[in-house]
Each structure stands twice: as C-alpha cells, then as structure tokens.
C-alpha positions, 0 to 999 in steps of 0.5 A, a space after each residue: 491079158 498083159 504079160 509081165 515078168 515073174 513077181 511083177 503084178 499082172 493085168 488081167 480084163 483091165 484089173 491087176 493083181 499083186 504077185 502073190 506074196 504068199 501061197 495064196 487060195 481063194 475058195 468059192 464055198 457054194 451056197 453058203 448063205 449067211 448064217 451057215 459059218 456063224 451057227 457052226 462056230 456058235 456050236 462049237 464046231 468052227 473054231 479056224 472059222 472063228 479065229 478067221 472071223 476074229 484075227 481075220 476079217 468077215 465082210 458081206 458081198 453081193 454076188 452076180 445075178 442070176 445067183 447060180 454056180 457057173 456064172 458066179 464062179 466065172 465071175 470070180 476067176 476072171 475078175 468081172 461080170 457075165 457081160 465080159 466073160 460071156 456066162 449068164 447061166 448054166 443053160 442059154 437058147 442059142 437064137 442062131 442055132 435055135 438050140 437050147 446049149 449047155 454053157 459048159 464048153 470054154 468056147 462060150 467064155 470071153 475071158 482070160 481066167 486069173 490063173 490063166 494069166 499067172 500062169 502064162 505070167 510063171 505062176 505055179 497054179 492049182 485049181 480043184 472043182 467039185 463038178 466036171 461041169 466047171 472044170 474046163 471053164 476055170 481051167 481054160 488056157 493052162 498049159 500043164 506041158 509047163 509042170 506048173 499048172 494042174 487042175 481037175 475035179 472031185 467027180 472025175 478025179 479018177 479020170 485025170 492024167 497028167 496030160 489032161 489035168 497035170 496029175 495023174 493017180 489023184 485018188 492015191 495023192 488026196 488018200 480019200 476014194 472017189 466021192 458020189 457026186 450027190 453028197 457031202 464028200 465031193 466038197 471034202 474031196 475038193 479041199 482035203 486036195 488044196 492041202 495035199 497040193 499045198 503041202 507037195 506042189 506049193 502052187 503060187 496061187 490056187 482056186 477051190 470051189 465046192 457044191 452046194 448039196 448040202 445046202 441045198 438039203 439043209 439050213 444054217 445051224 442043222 446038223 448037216 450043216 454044222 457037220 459040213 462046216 466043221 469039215 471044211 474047218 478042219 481043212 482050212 486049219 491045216 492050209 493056215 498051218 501051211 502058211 497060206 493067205 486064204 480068202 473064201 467067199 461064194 457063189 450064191 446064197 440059198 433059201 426055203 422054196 416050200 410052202 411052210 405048212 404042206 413042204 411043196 415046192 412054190 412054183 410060176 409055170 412061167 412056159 404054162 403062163 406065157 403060154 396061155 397069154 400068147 398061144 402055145 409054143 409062141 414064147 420060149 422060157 429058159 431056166 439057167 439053173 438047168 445043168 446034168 445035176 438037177 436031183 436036189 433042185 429039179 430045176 426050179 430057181 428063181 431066174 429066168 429069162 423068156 424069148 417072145 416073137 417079135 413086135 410083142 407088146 414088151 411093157 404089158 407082158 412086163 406089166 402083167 408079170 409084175 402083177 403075179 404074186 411071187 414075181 420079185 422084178 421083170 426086166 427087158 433084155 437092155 434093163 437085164 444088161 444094164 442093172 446085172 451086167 448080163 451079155 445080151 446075146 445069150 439072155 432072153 427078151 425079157 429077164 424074170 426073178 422070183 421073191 425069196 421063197 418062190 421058185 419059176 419052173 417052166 411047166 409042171 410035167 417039165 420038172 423030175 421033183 423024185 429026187 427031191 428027199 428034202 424040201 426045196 432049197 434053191 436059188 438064182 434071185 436077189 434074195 441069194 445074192 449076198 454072200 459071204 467073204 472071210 479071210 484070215 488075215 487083216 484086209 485093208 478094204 477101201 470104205 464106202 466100196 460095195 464089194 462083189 464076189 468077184 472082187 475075190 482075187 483083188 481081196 487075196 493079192 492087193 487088200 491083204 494088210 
C-alpha cells in the first residue's frame, strides 16, 4: 500500500486507481447471471437499467473461480485474485491445526482493501454488505475514530455503533426495519442504505454488495426476479439522480442444479467416492461453499477441493474423477494455483469442478436438503463465472483486455470516459 496525498491516485496491491472524480459506488450484485437484468428490462420493470445499458455501458466478465461469494467479493475489493488476498472460498481444512476453519476472520486476508487504501489516503468511504459474514473482510482497516469511514451490514444492521461501524441507529437512518436474513430485503436494505449514505455522508468511494437468495430461488425472467431487479432499479435511479458514477458487476452466476423431470438435487458424494476408492476417513473432502447460511443451497456447489494422504497416486485419482459423468475438470493442487490463481496453503491436493447442472456434495446424510422450498440453483464452477458489468457512464475499455470482476474498481475510477 503506497500512501499518497488526498486527490493523487492511489496504489494499492501494485494496481492504481484514479481519485474519485465523482461519488463514485461499485455494487457487487450477487448471483446475478446474465439474463437477469436484460429479461426485467424486457418486462418493462427496468428502465435505470435500460438507460444504463443504452447511455452507459454492459459488458461480460469472468469471475474468480471457485464462483462463490467471499472469495469474489474479496477479489473485487483488493483488485486481485485469491492468490494475493488469501480467500479461496468460505470454508478451508487447516492442515496445521487440523481443523476445518471458517474464513470469515480479517486475520486470514493478505491484502489491503481498496477502501482501506482511500481511506488511509483521506478518502470519505462507505461499505454496506447484506451478510455479516463479509463485513469484517471488506471492512478491515478502516479507522471510523477518523468520521470518515462507516461500514455495516443489513443482517446485523441493529447492532452497529458508531465505534464499531461509524454509524450508530441505522435502522432509523435507512427508515426501513430490520430485514430477515432469508429474503429479498436484505439486498434492498443493502442499497436503499448507499442512498441514504450518498444523500447525507457524501462518501467519496463506496462499496454495495447484496445476497443471492433470490437467485438462488429463481431464474431470469420469473416474477421474483424481475420484482427483484426492478427494486434494485429504483435505487440506482435515485443514486444517478444523486450524481454518482455507478458501476455494478457480481460475484458469481447461478444455474439449475435439479434433475429437469423429478427437481432433485444432481449431486457426486465426492467424501462417499473417495472413500470407497481409498478406504474410509482416508481423504478429506471440503466444500467452500460451506458457511452459517446454507438453507437455500444445502451446501452443494460445484467446487471442491479433496485432501488425500501422502504418496497417493495423484494422476489416477485425477483420471478416475475425470471419468464421472458430471465432473467438468480435476486439477492438482499447482495446476488449481496455476489456471485459478488460488493460494496453495488453503486448497486441497486435488482441485474439483462440476458441469453446469450438477452439484458435489460430500456424503448424503452430511447435507440438510429441508430448507430447500425450491429446486436447487447453485454455483461455484465454470459454468458461473461469466458475469455481468454495466455502468452508467461511457467507459473507455482497452480492446482485446479479457476483463475480470475484480477489475471492478480500475472500471469506476480510471476507464470512465
């Protein structure tokens, strides 16, 4: 992190980023596959989406793989993939402790955030997630003694002080009540809170990132969706009315994962595979997907990674996954590193993705399917990692540059035309 006068750019993991020229918010829409926002504007339920798409600018980019939330939505707010900022997932097997681990604690993160460096750079900076789980990630190093830095999260939005979070009351300041974690208002708590702080803080740079329920619910064109896409519509009307240069994207996609005739869940028991092949207990299979809000996915994604003893025989188990139908690709640990940009210290031996419509689980009665009330949409493969990324301003896009998600932020500060 290079520090730097107030209105100079700012360097942060070796990328720099223009001084705002404008409010300027960067939303991460999760689960938002292509499809969603072009079937609510074709109902008629759109139209700042529209306009976006028209005066603006929409263009497709590829996510960071394993296609989850944490890992994406840190890639975006540090510029670069898991390799540098050290999230490959929700969930990793520490192989020092021995312990399957939660990577919700800033002490797993490798990298400055983008807002951390505009902040320490002067920067007025905002940040609003859905989930608690993120918010200590995308908030890390912000100093809210400072009055110029406020962060929180739409699940425990009563819960934040102006110690803690830079706000105190937020429930009165967004006017809306606490949201359920389960349900569509979480996001709209998430982005009816970057208007208020827009209208009254005036942060310099702000981050939005909401959940994917309802994506995971439903798909592209449904009811549910276009309701949901026209709310979010509503507010990004009011944050372009404010002046603000907006540029969203997301963390994943989201595909059927359901037999097409019977709706239940196409799952590979990977744990129940392995250990059939290498004897009980021998291999440990982890699913990243894993975190305190499963009800709408049951934990089944299509991304794992497998820990096997040593001097196992790594090109025939390769082999042999490869050869299950609805195995997409089986990598080593360094062939993972190398195509994914994946840290290596917190995958497994072997890196596993699943075609479009199949899930990998780890054994049947591992999994609470109750809460599904729909059939399963998920994600975490190739197959959900094209997104997204619409702005409503002209971007000047260098030709031939495969874009990523978590060129984001180099999208809203130095590619606005």
């Amino acid at each position: 992190m290079k520090p730097s006068a107030r209105g100079a750019p700012v360097t942060c993991n070796g990328r720099s980023y223009a001084w705002p020229a404008a409010p300027t918010v960067v939303i991460c829409l999760d689960g938002s596959e292509p499809g969603y926002i072009e079937a609510a504007i074709e109902a008629g339920r759109a139209p700042t989406f529209a306009r976006f798409l028209r005066e603006g600018a929409s263009v497709l980019a590829d996510s960071v793989i394993p296609s989850f939330t944490n890992p994406n939505n840190l890639s975006i707010i540090t510029g670069q993939p898991p390799a540098v900022h050290g999230i490959a997932g929700n969930f990793f097997y520490d192989t020092a402790t021995r312990t399957e681990v939660m990577m919700n604690d800033p002490k797993f993160l490798r990298a400055p955030t983008i807002l951390r460096t505009f902040h320490d750079a002067g920067a007025k900076v905002a940040m609003v997630t859905a989930k608690d789980k993120l918010r200590l990630l995308l908030s890390h190093g912000l100093d809210y003694a400072s009055g110029r830095a406020i962060a929180f999260s739409s699940e425990r939005a009563d819960k934040a002080t102006k110690a803690s979070n830079g706000i105190d009351d937020v429930l009165r300041f967004v006017g809306r009540p606490l949201p359920e974690v389960y349900s569509a208002d979480l996001s709209a708590f998430v982005v009816a809170a970057g208007v208020e702080l827009m209208r009254s803080f005036k942060p310099d740079l702000m981050y939005l990132s909401t959940t994917d329920y309802i994506q995971h619910k439903a798909g592209p064109g449904t009811r549910i969706a276009n309701d949901f896409y026209a709310m979010i519509d509503g507010y990004l009307a009011a944050l372009d009315q404010l002046g603000a240069v907006i540029v969203a994207t997301a963390d994943h996609g989201m595909n059927d994962k359901h037999d097409a005739i019977t709706k239940a869940p196409n799952v590979i028991y990977l744990q129940t595979t392995f250990d059939a092949w290498l004897g009980e207990g021998a291999a440990r299979v982890i699913l990243p997907i894993t975190d305190p809000y499963v009800a709408h996915h049951g934990a089944l994604g299509s991304f794992a990674t497998v820990h096997v003893p040593a001097g196992c025989d790594l090109a025939s188990l390769i082999a042999k996954l490869g050869a299950l139908p609805g195995i997409d690709v089986a990598l080593t640990r360094a062939q993972a590193c190398a195509r994914f940009g994946l840290p290596a210290d917190r995958i497994g031996d072997i890196v596993v993705t699943s075609t479009r419509h199949m899930t990998l689980g780890t054994a049947a009665d591992k999994h609470d399917l109750s809460g599904l009330d729909e059939p399963l949409r998920s994600h975490g493969g190739l197959t959900e990692q094209r997104v997204p990324l619409i702005a409503n301003r002209k971007l000047a896009l260098v030709e031939g540059h495969p874009l990523r998600n978590f060129d984001v932020f180099d999208v809203a500060l130095n590619r606005v035309a």
